[in-house]
N, CA, C and O of each residue as an XYZ file, in Angstrom:
516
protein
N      18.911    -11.204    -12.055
C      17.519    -10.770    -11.902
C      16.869    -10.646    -13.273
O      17.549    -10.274    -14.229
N      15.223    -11.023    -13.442
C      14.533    -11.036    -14.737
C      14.676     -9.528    -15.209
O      15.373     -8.695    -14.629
N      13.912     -9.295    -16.350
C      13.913     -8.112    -16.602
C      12.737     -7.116    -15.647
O      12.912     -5.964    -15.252
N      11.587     -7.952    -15.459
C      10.291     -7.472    -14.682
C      10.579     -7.507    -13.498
O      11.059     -8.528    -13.007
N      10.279     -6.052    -12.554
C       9.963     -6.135    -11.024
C       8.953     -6.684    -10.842
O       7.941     -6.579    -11.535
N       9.087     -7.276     -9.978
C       7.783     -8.347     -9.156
C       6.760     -7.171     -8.013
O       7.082     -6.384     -7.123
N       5.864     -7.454     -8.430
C       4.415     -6.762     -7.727
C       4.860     -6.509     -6.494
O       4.849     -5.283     -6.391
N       5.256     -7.001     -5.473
C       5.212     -6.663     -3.870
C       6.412     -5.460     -4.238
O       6.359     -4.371     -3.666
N       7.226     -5.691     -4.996
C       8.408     -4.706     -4.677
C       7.891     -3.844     -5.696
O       8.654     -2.878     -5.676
N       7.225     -3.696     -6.371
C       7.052     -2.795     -6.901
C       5.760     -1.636     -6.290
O       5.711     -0.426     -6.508
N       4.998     -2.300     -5.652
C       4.462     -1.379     -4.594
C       4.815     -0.994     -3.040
O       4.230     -0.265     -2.239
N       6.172     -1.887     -2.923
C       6.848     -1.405     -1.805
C       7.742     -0.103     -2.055
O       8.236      0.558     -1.141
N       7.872      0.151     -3.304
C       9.024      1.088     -4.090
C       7.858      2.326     -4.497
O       8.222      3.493     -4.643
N       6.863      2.032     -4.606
C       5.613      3.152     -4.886
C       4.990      3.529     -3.724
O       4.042      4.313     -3.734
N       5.527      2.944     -2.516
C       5.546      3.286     -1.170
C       3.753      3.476     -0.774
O       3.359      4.260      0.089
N       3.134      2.877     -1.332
C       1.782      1.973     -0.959
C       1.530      1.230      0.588
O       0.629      1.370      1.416
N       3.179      0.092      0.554
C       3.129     -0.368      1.963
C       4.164     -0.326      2.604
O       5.122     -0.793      1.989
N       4.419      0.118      3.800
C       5.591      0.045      4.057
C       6.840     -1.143      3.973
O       8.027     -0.819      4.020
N       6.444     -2.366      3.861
C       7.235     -3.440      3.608
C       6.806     -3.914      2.633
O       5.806     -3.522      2.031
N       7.835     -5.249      2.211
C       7.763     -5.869      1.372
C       6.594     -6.954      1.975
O       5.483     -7.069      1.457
N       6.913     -7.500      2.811
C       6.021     -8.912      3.656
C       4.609     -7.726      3.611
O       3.769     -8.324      2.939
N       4.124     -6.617      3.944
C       2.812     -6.357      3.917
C       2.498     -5.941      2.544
O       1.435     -5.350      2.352
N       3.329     -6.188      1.525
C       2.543     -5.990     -0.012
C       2.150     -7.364     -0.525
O       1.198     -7.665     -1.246
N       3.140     -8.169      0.033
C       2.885     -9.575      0.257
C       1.776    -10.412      0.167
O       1.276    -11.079     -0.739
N       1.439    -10.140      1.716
C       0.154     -9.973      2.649
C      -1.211     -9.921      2.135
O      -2.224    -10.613      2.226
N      -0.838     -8.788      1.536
C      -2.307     -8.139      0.792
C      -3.117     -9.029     -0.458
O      -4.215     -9.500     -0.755
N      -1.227     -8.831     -1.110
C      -1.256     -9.639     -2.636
C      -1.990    -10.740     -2.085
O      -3.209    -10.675     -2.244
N      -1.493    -11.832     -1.418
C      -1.618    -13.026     -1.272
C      -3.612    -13.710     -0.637
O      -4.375    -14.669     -0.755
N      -3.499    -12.329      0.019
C      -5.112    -11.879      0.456
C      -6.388    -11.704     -0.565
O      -7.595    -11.515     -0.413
N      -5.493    -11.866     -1.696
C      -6.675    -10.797     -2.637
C      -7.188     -9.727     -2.638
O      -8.272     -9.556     -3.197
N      -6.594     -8.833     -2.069
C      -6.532     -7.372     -1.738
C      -6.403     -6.414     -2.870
O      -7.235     -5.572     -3.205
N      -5.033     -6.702     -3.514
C      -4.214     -5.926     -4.630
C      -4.956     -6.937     -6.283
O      -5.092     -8.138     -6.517
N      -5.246     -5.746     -7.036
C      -5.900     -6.533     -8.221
C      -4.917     -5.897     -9.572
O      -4.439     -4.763     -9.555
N      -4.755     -6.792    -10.607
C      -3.891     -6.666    -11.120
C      -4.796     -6.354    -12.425
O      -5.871     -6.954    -12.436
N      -4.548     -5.570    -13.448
C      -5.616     -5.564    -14.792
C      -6.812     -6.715    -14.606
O      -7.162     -7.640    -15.339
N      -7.313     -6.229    -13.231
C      -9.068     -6.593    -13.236
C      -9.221     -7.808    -12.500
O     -10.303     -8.240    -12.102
N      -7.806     -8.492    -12.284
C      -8.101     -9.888    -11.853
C      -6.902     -9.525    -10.837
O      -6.055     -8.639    -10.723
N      -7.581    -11.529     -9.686
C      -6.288    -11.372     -8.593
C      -4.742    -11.826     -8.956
O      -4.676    -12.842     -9.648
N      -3.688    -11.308     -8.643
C      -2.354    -11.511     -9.328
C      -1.496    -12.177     -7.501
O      -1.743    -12.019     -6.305
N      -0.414    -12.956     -8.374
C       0.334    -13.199     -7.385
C       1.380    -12.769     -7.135
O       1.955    -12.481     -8.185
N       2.319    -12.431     -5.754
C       3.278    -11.853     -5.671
C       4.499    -11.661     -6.472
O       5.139    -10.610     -6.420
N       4.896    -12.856     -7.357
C       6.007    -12.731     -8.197
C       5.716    -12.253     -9.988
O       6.359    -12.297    -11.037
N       3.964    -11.670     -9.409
C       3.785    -11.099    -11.013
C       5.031    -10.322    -11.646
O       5.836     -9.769    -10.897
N       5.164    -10.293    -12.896
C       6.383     -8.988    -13.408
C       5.100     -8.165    -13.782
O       4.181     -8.541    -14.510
N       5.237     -6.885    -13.089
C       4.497     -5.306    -13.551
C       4.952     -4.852    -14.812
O       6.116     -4.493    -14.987
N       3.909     -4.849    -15.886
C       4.395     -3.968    -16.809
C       3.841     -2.678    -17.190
O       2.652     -2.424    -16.995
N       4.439     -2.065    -17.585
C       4.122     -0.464    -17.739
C       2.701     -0.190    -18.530
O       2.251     -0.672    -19.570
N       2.209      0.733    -17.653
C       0.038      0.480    -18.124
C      -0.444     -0.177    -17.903
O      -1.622     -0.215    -18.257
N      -0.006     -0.949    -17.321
C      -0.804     -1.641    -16.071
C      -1.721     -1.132    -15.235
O      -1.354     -0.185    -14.538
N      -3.322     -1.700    -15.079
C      -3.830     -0.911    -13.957
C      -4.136     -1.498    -12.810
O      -4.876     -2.471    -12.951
N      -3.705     -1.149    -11.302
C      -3.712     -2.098    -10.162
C      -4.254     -1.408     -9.423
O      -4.001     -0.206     -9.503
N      -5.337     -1.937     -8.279
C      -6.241     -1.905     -7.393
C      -5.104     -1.785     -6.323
O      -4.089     -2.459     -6.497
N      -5.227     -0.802     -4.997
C      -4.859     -1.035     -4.106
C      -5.603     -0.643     -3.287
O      -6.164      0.422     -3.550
N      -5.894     -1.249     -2.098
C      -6.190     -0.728     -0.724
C      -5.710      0.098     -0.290
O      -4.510     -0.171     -0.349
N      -5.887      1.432      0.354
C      -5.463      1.866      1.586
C      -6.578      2.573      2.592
O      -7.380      3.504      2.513
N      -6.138      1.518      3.661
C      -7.435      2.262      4.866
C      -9.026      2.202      4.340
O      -9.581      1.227      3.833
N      -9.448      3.174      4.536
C     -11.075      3.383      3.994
C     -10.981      3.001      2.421
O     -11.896      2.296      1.995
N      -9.633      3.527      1.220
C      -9.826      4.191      0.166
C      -9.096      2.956     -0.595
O      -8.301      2.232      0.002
N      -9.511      2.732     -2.295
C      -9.065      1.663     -2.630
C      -7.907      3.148     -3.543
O      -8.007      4.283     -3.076
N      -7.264      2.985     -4.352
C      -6.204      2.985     -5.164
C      -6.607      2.790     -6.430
O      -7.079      1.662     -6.286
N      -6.777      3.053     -7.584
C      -6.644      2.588     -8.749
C      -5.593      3.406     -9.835
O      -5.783      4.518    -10.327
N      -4.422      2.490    -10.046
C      -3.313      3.031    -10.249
C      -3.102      2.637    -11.735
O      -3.742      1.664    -12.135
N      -1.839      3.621    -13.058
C      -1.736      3.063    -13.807
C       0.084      2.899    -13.834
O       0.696      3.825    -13.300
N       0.592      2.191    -14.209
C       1.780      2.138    -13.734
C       2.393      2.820    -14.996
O       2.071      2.461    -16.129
N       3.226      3.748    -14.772
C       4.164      4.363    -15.645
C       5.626      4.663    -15.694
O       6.197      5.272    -16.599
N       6.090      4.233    -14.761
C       7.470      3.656    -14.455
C       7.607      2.823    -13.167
O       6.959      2.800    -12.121
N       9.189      1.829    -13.830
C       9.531      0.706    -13.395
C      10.242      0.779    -12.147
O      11.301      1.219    -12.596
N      10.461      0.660    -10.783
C      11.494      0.909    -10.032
C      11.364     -0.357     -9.111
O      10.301     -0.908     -8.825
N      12.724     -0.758     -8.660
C      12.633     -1.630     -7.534
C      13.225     -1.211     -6.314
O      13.336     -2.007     -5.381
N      13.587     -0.120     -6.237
C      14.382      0.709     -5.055
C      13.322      1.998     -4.487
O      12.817      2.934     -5.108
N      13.242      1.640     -3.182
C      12.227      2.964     -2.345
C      13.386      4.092     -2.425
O      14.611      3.990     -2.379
N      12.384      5.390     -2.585
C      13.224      6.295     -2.709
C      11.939      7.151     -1.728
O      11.190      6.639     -0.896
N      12.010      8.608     -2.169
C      10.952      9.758     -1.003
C       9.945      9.843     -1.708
O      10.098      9.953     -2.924
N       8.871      9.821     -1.239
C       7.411     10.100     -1.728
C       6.888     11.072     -3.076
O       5.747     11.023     -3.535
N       7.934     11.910     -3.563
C       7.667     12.610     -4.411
C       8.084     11.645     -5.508
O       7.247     11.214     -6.301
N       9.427     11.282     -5.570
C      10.165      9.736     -6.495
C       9.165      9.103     -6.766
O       8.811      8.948     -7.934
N       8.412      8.538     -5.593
C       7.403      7.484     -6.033
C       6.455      7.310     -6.820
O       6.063      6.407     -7.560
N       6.128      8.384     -6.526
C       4.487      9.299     -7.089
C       4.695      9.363     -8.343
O       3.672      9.427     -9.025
N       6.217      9.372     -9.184
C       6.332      9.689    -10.368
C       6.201      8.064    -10.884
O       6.133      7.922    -12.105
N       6.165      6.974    -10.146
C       6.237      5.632    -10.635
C       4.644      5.184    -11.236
O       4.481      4.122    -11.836
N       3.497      6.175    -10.973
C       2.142      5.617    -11.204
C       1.457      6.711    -11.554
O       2.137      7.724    -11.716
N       0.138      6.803    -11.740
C      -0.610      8.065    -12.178
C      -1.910      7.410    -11.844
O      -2.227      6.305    -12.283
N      -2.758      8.244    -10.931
C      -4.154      7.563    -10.591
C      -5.336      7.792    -11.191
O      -5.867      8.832    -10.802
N      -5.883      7.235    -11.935
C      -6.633      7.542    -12.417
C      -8.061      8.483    -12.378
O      -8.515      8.666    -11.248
N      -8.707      9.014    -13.373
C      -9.463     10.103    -12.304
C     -10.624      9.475    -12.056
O     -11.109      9.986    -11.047
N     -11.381      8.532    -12.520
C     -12.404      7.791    -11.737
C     -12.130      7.291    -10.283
O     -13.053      7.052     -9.504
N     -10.902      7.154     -9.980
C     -10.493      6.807     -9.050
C     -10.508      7.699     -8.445
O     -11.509      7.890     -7.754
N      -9.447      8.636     -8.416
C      -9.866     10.215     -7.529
C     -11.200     10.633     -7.271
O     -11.377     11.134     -6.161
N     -11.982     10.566     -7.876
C     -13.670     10.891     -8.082
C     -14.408     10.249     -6.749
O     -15.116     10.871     -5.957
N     -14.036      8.727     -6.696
C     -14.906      7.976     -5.983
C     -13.883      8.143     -5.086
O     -14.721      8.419     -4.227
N     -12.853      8.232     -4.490
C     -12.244      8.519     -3.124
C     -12.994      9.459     -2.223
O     -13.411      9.297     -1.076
N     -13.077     10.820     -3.313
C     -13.790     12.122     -2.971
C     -14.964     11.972     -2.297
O     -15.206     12.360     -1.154
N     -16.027     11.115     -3.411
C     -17.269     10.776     -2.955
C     -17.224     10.120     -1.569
O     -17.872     10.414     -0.565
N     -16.415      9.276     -1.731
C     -16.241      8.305     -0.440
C     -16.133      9.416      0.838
O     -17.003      9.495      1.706
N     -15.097     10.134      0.809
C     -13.964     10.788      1.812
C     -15.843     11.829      2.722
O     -16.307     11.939      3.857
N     -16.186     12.245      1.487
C     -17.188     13.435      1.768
C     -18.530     12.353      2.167
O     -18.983     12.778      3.230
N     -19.234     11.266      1.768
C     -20.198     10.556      2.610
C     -19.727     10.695      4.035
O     -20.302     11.292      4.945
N     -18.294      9.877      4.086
C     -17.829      9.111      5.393
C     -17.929     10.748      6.186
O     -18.521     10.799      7.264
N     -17.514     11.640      5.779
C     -17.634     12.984      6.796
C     -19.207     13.472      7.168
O     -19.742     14.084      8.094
N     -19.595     12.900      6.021
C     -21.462     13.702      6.737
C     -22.085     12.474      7.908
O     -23.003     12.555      8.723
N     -21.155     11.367      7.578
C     -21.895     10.261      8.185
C     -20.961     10.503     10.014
O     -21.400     10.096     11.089
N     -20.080     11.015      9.858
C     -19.521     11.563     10.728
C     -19.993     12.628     11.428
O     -19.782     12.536     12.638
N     -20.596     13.667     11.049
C     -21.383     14.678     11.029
C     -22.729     14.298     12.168
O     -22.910     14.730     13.307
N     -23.560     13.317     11.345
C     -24.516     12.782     11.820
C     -24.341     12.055     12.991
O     -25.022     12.414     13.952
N     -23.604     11.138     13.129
C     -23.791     10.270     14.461
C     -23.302     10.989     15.266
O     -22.240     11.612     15.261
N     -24.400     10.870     16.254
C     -24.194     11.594     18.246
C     -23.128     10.843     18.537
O     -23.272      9.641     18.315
N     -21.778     11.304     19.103
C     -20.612     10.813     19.768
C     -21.345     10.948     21.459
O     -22.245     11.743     21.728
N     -20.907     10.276     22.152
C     -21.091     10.302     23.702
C     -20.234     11.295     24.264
O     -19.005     11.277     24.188
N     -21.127     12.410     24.993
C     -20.436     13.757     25.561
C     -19.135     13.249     26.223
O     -18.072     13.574     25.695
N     -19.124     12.421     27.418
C     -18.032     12.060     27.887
C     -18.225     10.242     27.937
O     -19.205      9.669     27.459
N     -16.996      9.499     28.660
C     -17.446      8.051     28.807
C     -18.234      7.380     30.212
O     -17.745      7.757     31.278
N     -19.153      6.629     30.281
C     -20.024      5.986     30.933
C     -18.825      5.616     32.807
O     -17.809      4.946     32.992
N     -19.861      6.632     33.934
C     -19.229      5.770     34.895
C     -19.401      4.679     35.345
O     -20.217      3.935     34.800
N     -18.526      4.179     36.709
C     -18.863      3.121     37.121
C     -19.859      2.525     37.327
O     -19.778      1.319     37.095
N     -21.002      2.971     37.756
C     -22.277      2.821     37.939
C     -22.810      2.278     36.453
O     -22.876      1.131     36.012
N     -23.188      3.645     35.822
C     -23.191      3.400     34.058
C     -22.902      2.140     33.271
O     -23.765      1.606     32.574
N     -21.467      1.602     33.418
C     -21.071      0.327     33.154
C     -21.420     -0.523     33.388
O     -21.678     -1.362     32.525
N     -21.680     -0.817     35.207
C     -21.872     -1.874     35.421
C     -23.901     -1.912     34.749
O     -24.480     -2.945     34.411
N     -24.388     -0.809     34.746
C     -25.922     -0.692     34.020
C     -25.761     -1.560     32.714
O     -26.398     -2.603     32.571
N     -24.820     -1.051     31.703
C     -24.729     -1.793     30.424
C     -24.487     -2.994     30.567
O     -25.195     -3.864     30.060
N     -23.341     -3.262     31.354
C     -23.259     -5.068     31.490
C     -24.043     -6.015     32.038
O     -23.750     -7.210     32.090
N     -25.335     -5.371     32.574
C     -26.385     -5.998     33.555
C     -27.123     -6.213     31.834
O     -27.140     -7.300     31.257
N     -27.596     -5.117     31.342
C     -28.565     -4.994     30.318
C     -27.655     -6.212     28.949
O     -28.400     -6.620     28.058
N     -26.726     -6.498     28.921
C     -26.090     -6.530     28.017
C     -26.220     -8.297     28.524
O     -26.983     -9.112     28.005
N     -25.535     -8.492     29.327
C     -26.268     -9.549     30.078
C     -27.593    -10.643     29.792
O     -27.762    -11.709     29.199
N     -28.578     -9.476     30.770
C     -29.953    -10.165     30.456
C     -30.399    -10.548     29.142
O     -31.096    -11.527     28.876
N     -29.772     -9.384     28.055
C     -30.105     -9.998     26.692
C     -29.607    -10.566     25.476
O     -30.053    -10.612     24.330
N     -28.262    -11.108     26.185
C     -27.628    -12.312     25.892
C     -27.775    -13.601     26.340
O     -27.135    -14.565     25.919
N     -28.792    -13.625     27.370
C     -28.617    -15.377     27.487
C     -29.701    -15.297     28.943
O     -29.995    -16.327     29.551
C-alpha cells in the first residue's frame, strides 16, 4: 500500500458515510470537494487539507488533521478532522432559517378523505391537460 489514504476511505474512516461505495458515489458525483476543486476517488489526502462534504441539508467543511484508514467509534473519528468555524457558522444559519421556515408553513391538520382526493385529482386533472 502507498503511503497516502485514498479519499473514499478516508471519509469512510471519518465516518461521514457509512460505506466505502457511498463515499465513492458522492466523490464520483461531484459532491465531495477537495482544496476548492472536484477530486477523484483514489486522491491521497494530505494533512490540511480542506474538503467539502455533504450531509443531508448541511455541507461539511473539514480540515484534515489526521491520517486513518480503519473505522473506529465516532469520538476516534472526530479526532481525524477539525471543522472549520465558517463552516459551523453557516450550518447554524442554515439549521435556524430551515426551522423558522418550518415554523411558517401551515402543515395540513389531518390527511385529505376519500371524497377530498378524489376533489384534488379531478382539479389536478382538469389542469393538466
Amino acid at each position: 500500500m502507498s503511503d497516502g489514504i485514498r479519499l473514499d476511505k478516508w471519509l469512510w474512516a471519518a465516518r461521514f458515510f457509512k460505506t466505502r461505495a457511498l463515499a465513492k458515489k458522492a466523490i464520483e458525483g461531484g459532491k465531495v470537494h477537495y482544496d476548492g476543486g472536484r477530486a477523484k476517488t483514489s486522491k491521497n489526502v494530505e494533512l490540511g487539507a480542506l474538503i467539502k462534504v455533504p450531509q443531508g441539508w448541511d455541507v461539511f467543511e473539514v480540515e484534515v488533521i489526521a491520517l486513518s484508514d480503519q473505522r473506529k467509534g465516532a469520538p476516534e473519528a472526530r479526532k481525524l478532522y477539525a471543522e472549520t468555524q465558517e463552516s459551523v457558522e453557516r450550518r447554524a444559519r442554515e439549521a435556524e432559517v430551515r426551522r423558522l421556515n418550518n415554523d411558517v408553513m401551515q402543515h395540513p391538520i389531518k390527511r385529505p378523505d376519500k371524497k377530498q382526493r378524489r376533489d384534488i385529482q379531478r382539479f389536478q386533472r382538469e389542469q393538466g391537460g
